[in-house]
C-alpha positions in Angstrom: -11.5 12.6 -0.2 -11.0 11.7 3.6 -11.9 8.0 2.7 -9.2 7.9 -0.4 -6.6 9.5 2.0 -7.1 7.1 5.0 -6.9 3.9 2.3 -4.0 5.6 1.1 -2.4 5.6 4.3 -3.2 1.8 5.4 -1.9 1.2 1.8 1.6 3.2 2.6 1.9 0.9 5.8 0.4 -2.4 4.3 3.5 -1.7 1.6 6.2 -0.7 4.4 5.3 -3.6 6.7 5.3 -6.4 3.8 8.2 -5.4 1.9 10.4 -4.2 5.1 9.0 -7.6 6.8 11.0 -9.5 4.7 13.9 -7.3 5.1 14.1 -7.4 9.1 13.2 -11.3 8.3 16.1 -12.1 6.2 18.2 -9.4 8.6 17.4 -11.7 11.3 17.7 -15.2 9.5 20.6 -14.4 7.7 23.4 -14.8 10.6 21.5 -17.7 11.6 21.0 -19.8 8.6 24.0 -18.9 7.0 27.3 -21.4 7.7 29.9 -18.9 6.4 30.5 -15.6 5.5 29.6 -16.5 1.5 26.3 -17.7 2.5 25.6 -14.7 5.0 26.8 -12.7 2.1 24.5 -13.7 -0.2 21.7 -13.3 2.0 22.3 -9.7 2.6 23.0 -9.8 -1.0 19.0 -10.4 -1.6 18.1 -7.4 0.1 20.7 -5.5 -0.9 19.2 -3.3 -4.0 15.5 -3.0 -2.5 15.7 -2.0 1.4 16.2 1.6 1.4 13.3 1.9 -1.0 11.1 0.0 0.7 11.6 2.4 3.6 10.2 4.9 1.5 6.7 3.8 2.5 7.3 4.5 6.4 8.1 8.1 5.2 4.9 8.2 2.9 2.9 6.9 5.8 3.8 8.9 8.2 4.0 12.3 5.9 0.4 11.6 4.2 -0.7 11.1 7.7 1.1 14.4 8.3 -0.8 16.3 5.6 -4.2 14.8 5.8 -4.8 13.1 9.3 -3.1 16.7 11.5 -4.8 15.5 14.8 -3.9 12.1 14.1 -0.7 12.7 13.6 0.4 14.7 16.5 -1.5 12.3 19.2 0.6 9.2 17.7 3.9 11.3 17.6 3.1 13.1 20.8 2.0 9.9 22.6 4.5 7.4 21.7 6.8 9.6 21.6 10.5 7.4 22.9 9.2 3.9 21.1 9.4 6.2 17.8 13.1 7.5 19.3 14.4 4.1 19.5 13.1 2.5 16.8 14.5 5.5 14.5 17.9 5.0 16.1 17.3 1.4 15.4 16.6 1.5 12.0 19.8 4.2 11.7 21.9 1.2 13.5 20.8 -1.6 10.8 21.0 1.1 7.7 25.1 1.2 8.9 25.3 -2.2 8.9 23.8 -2.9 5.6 26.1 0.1 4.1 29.1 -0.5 5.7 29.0 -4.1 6.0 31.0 -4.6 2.7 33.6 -1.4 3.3 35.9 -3.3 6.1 38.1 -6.5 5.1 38.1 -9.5 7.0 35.3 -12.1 7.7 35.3 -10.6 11.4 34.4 -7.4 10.6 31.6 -8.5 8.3 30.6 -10.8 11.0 30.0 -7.9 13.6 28.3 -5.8 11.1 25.6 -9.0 10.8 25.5 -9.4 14.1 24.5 -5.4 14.8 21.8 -6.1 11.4 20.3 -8.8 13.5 20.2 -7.5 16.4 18.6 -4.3 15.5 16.2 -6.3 13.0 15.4 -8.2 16.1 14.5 -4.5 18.0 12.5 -3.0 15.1 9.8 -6.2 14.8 9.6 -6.0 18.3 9.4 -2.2 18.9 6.7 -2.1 15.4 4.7 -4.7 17.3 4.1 -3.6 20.4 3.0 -0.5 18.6 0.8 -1.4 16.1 -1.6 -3.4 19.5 -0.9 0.3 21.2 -2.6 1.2 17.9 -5.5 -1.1 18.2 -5.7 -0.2 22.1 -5.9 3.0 22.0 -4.0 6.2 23.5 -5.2 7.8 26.6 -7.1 10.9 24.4 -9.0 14.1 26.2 -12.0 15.8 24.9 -9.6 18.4 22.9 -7.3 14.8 21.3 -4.1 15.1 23.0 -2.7 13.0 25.2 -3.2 12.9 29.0 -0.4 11.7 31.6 3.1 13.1 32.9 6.2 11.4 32.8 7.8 8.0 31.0 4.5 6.2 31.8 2.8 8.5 29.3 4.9 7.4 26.1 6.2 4.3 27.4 2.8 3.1 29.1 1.0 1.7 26.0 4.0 -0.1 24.5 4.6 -2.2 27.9 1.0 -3.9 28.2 0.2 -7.9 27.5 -1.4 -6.6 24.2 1.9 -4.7 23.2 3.6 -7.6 24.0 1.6 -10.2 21.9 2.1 -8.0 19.2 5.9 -8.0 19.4 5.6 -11.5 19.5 3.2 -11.9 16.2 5.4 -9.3 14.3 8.6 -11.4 15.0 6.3 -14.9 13.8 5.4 -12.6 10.9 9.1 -10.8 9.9 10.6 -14.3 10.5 8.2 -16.1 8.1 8.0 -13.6 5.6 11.9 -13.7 5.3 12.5 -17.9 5.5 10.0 -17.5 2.4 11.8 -15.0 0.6 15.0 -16.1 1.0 13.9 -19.6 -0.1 12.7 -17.8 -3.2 15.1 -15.3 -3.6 18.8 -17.8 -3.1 20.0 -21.1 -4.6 22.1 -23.9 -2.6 22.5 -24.7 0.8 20.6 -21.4 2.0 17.5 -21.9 0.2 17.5 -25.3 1.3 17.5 -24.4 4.7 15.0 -20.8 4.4 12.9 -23.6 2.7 13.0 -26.1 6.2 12.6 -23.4 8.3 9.9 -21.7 6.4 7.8 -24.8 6.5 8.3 -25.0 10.5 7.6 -21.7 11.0 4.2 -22.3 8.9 2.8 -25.3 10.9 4.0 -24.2 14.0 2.6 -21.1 13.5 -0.5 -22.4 12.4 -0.9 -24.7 15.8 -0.3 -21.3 17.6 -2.7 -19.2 15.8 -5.5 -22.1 16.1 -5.1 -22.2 19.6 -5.7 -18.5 19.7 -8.2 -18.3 17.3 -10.2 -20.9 19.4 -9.6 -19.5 22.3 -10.8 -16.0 21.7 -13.0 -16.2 19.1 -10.9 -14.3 16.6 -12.4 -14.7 13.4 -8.6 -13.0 12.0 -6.3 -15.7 14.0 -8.4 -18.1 12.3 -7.7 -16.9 9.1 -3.6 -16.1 9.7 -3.6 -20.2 10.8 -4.9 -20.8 7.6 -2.4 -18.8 5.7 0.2 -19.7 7.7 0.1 -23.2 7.3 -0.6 -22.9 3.5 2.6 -21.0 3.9 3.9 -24.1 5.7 2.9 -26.9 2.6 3.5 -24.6 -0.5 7.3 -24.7 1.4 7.7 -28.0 1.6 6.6 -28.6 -2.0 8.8 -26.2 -3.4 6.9 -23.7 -4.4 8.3 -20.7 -2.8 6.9 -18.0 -4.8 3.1 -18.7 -3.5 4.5 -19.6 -0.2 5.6 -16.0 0.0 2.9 -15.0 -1.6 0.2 -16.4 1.2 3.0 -14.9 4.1 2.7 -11.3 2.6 -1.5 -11.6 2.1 -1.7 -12.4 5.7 0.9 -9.2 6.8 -1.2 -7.6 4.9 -4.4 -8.4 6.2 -2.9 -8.1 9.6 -2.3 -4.4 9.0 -5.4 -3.4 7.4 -7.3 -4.8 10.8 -5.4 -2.9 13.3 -6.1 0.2 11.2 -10.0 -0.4 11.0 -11.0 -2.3 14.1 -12.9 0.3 15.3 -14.3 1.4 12.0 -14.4 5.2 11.2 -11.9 5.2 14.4 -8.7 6.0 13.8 -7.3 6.3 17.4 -9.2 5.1 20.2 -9.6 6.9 23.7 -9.0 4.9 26.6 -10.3 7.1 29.0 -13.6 8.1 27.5 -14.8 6.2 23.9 -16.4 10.1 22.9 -13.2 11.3 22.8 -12.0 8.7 20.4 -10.3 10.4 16.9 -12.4 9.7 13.7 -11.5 10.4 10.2 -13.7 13.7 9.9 -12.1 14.5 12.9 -8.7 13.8 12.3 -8.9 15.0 8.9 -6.7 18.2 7.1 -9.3 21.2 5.6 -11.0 20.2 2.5 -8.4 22.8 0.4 -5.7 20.9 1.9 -7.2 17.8 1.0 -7.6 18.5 -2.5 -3.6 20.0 -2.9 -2.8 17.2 -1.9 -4.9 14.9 -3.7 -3.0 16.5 -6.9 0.5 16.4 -5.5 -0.7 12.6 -5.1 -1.8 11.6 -8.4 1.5 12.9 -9.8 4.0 11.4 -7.3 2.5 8.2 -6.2 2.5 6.0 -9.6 5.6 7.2 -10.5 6.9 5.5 -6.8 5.1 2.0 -7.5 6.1 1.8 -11.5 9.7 2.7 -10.4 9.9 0.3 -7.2 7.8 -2.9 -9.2 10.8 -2.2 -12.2 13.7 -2.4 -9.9 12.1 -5.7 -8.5 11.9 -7.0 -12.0 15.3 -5.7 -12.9 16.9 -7.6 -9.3 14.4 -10.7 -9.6 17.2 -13.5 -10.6 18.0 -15.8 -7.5 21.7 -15.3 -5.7 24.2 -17.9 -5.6 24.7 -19.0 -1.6 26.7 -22.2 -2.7 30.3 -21.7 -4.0 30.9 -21.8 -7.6 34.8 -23.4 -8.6 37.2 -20.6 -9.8 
């Protein structure tokens, strides 16, 4: 059962990090690729019926976590504990803009209300990717797994390193192309047209980037987001924006399931002394706890995908971003 709860945890965040990806992308792209307030509009307007249940799976990640990883939940909370302040406060600020963004009149007032979405888009990628490399590097654990250290350098230390910051950089590569590739598949007119040219930028640039880095570090999984990336890049720029999206998501997703296995039957490094690393039997609930909860699972957890996969059926028609004559 430990197995089945981990995988069911990297599949919680695999789920919150590709469908909210797209949503911090087109939060972020929106603004920018739309001319007017119509075409910002109607890019919000593509989000607009699935964001706040996509965030449902950072709750179920971080509450299965809760219930069947204890020790791993409390080092992650306890150790980055300000990053996970802000970015909740961020994700408060761009859930008021999304709400409220339609309440006011005037273009100006829906204007600043796309400006704060960006902006704290913009903050969560960041924030979410210098975490996930804090993740992969580790947190500096004890011999009982809590975390060492006094101070802001304790919670703030792992989330200002080069690793945290390539990280932030990749996520904002990743939100950006997973939303030029949605809203090319998800609008008609001038917007998709544009999501369309920058999502086949983004792809071979990206690609270039990720060969460089693949090459120069030997990383077998740079090598393989290059190749995504600029398959995301041609399928683009031959109009076929559903598999372009498609090959963007697979490579989120394979992202995240290789920070949370790196280190195998790890699940949170120590820096200070590898034998004080967390593993999954260590980190793990009681075996009664394990088993309520594996019922409590089967009964709630298909009922969340059926429900989620029919409101993307129900909401799957493209929206209008060029003006239709009154």
């Amino acid at each position: 059962m430990i197995t089945f709860w981990f995988a069911v945890v990297v599949l919680a965040w695999v789920l919150f990090f590709v469908l909210e990806g797209f949503d911090f992308g087109v939060g972020l792209l929106g603004p920018l690729l739309g001319r007017d307030d119509h075409e910002r509009g109607a890019a919000v307007r593509t989000i607009g019926p699935f964001w706040d249940g996509n965030e449902v799976w950072l709750v179920a990640a971080i509450g299965v976590t809760f219930a069947a990883f204890p020790a791993w939940y409390s080092a992650l909370l306890s150790g980055l504990y300000l990053p996970m302040v802000v970015l909740l406060l961020l994700l408060a600020v761009r859930g008021v803009a999304l709400e409220f963004r339609g309440k006011g009149d005037g273009a100006a007032y829906r204007r600043r209300a796309d400006i704060a979405l960006a902006l704290s888009s913009l903050g969560i990628v960041l924030v979410w990717g210098a975490l996930l490399a804090a993740f992969v590097r580790g947190l500096a654990l004890d011999a009982s797994g809590s975390v060492t250290g006094g101070g802001l350098s304790r919670t703030l230390g792992p989330v200002f390193t080069l690793e945290a910051g390539l990280g932030a950089l990749a996520a904002l590569f990743a939100a950006l192309l997973l939303g030029a590739t949605f809203l090319s598949l998800r609008t008609s007119g001038p917007l998709r047209g544009r999501a369309r040219t920058l999502a086949r930028w983004l792809g071979t640039g990206g690609a270039v980037a990720l060969l460089v880095i693949g090459f120069g570090t030997g990383s077998r999984l740079a090598l393989a987001a290059a190749a995504l990336s600029l398959l995301a890049g041609i399928l683009a720029r031959s109009g076929r924006e559903a598999l372009a999206f498609a090959a963007t998501a697979v490579g989120v997703a394979g992202a995240v399931v290789a920070v949370f296995t790196t280190h195998g039957d790890v699940v949170l490094r120590s820096t200070l002394n590898p034998q004080w690393s967390l593993t999954m039997d260590s980190a793990a609930a009681t075996p009664q706890a394990l088993s309520l909860l594996t019922w409590a699972g089967v009964l709630i957890l298909p009922g969340v995908l059926a429900y989620q996969a029919f409101s993307y059926w129900i909401f799957r028609r493209r929206v209008a971003s060029e003006r239709v004559p009154s």
